[in-house]
C-alpha positions, -999 to 999 in steps of 0.1 A, spaced: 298 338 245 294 373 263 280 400 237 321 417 243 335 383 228 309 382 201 316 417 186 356 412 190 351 381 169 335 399 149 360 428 142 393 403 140 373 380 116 362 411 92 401 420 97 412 388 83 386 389 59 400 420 42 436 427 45 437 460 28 414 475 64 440 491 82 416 486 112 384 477 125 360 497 152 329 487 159 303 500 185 269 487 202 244 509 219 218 486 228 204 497 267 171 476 266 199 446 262 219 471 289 245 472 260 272 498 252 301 483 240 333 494 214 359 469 201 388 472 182 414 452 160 443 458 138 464 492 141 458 531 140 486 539 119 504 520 94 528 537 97 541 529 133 519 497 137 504 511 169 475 491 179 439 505 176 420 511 206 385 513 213 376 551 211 399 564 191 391 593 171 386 601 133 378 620 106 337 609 98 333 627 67 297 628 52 280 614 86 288 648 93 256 659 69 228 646 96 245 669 123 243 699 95 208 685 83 195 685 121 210 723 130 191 736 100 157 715 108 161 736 143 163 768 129 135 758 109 114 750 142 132 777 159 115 809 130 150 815 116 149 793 84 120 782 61 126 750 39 108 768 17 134 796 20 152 800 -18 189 800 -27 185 837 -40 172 848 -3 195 827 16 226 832 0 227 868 -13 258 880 -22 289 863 -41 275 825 -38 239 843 -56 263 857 -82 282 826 -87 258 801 -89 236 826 -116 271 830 -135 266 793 -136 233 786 -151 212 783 -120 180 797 -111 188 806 -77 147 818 -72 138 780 -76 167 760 -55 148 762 -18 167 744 15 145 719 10 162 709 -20 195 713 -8 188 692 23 173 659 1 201 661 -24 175 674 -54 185 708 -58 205 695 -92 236 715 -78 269 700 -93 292 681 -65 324 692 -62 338 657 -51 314 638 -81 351 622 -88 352 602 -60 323 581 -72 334 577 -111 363 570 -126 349 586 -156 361 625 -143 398 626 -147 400 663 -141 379 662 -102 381 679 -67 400 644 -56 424 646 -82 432 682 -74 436 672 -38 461 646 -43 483 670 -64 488 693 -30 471 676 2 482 706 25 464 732 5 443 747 31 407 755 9 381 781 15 343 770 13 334 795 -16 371 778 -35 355 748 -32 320 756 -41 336 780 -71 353 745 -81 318 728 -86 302 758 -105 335 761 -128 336 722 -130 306 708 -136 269 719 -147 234 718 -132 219 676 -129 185 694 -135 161 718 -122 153 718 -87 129 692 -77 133 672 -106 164 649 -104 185 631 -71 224 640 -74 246 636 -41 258 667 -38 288 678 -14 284 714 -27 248 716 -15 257 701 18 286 730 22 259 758 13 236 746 43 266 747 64 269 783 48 233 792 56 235 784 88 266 802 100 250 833 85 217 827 106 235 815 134 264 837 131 288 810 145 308 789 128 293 759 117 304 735 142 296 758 170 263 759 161 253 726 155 269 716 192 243 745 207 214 733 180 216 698 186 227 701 223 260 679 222 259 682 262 225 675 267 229 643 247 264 636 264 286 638 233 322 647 243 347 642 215 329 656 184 341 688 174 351 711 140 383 703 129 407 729 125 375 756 136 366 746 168 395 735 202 401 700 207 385 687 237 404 673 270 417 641 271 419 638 234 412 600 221 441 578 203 438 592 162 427 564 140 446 569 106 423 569 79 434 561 37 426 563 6 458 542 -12 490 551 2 481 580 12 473 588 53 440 609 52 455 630 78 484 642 58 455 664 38 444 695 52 408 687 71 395 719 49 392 689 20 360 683 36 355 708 62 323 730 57 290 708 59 296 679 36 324 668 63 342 687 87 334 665 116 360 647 142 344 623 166 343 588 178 322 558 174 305 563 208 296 602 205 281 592 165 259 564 186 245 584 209 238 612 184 222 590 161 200 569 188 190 607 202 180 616 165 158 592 155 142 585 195 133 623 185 154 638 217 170 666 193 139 681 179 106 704 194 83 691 177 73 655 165 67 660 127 104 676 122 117 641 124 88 630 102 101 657 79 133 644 79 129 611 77 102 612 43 115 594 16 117 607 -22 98 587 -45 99 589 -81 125 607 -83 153 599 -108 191 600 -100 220 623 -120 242 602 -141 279 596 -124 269 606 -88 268 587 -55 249 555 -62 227 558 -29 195 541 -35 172 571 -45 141 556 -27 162 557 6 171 593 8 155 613 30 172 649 40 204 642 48 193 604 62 193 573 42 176 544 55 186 506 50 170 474 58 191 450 79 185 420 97 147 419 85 145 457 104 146 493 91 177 516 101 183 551 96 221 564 93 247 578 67 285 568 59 316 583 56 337 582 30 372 576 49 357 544 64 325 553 86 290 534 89 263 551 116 229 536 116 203 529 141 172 508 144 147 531 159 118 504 168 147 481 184 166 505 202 200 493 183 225 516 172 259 502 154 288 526 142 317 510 123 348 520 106 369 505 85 389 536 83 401 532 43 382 548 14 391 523 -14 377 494 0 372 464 -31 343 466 -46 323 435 -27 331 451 7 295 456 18 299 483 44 264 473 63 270 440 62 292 440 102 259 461 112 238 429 103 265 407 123 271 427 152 230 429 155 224 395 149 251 387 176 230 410 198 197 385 192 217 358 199 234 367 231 
């Protein structure tokens, strides 16, 4: 069986297996196997049962965080930032007023902090891990899914809303909020808009991404892909206004194709200057404890703004998306495998790595 039927297989079988997926993409980048392939099954849109297409576009939520987490790591190698740089110097102003107004000691929370999730910074969306915060971001949402939200409203919301997981240093808690402040930092370095200055940063042309843009902030590009409807119950994810998850957490459109190459590029170190930024990035916390009622990553995998998994006996580097997306490559095989699944609410024994084991072992096989 050609690699092409293997993955298609693949897709239509996980399809079957799970009837609430509204679709299935799946992509291989694999050149020492001279592999780059995309398959697709089931529809983009519930709605009007329009099949889904290999390509298609989508919303990829917090894989968005490596592109921020890579832009800052430049302007680190670049002069501009230090990740030793504190909250208090970065973010003068109304965010340093807030967040002091809030209990926080601003002079200890550095960007090193915010970038390994251990600045102890409350996240705004901690209710979309929990059932156990009626009152969250994601509740608010749902109430009015057009509201179009600022950054500060939303970082405001986690300062009124929650209160500090610990000091700085001391304790792991996902954090949204920090994610948004790093894409904060670097439009005031930069000053372009995020997504403008991550493409330059990371060099989207140089790497040969070509649908991955700011939603909302930055044009569409040409040709735009087929839109793969994303949802979280019965509601279409694009019916909320992308500024739900916009400003560094999220805020990313792009396809499975344009996440693989960005992903091999990163961890084959052709985004950095220098060698030991990727080492940077890619050091592990260890001993580090995790926040109660936050994201249940594995705290021993976290690295800034990276997690990394073991799958099919080899280590992977990637992050996923809460509408749906899985991005992870295996740097010492030259494998990279993005997925969706495009729904948020998956049931709970939905493994989301588990087609990124299958698609590689059909790799080995074929």
């Amino acid at each position: 069986m050609s690699i092409d039927a293997a993955l298609q297989a693949l897709v239509d079988a996980d399809l079957s297996a799970w009837p609430d997926m509204p679709g299935r993409l799946l992509h291989v980048l694999a050149p020492s196997h001279g592999v780059d392939v995309e398959v697709a099954a089931g529809v983009a849109d519930l709605t009007t049962s329009e099949a889904l297409r290999p390509g298609s576009r989508f919303r990829i939520a917090s894989v968005t965080k490596p592109f921020v987490g890579a832009a800052a790591l430049r302007l680190v190698e670049d002069g501009e930032l230090s990740l030793d740089g504190t909250f208090a110097q970065l973010l003068s102003g109304e965010y340093d007023d807030l967040f002091r107004g809030g209990g926080y000691e601003t002079d200890a929370i550095m960007l090193r902090h915010l970038l390994t999730h251990t600045s102890g910074i409350y996240d705004f969306a901690a209710d979309a891990y929990t059932d156990q915060i009626p009152d969250g971001f994601t509740a608010e949402v749902h109430k009015d899914p057009s509201r179009r939200w600022t950054r500060f409203e939303q970082i405001e919301f986690a300062v009124s809303h929650g209160t500090p997981y610990g000091a700085p240093g001391t304790v792991f808690g996902y954090s949204d909020t920090g994610a948004c402040l790093v894409g904060e930092i670097i439009e005031r370095v930069t000053g372009a808009s995020m997504g403008a200055a991550i493409r330059d940063l990371v060099g989207y042309e140089r790497l040969g991404l070509t649908t991955t843009w700011q939603e909302t902030i930055e044009s569409e590009p040409d040709d735009l892909p087929q839109l793969s409807h994303q949802y979280e119950g019965e509601m279409d994810v694009a019916d909320m206004d992308a500024s739900v998850d916009l400003y560094g957490g999220g805020g990313l459109m792009s396809t499975c194709r344009d996440l693989a190459l960005f992903f091999r590029a990163l961890l084959r170190d052709a985004v950095f200057q220098r060698p030991e930024t990727l080492a940077t990035m890619t050091t592990t916390l260890q001993g580090v404890p995790r926040a109660p009622l936050t994201s249940d990553d594995p705290v021993q995998n976290a690295a800034m703004f990276l997690f990394r998994a073991d799958i099919g006996g080899e280590t992977w580097w990637g992050h996923d998306g809460y509408w749906g997306t899985s991005a992870y490559t295996c740097p010492a095989r030259d494998v990279t495998v993005v997925a969706g699944h495009q729904r948020s609410d998956m049931p709970e024994a939905f493994d989301r790595t588990a087609i990124i084991a299958d698609a590689f072992a059909a790799l080995n096989g074929a």
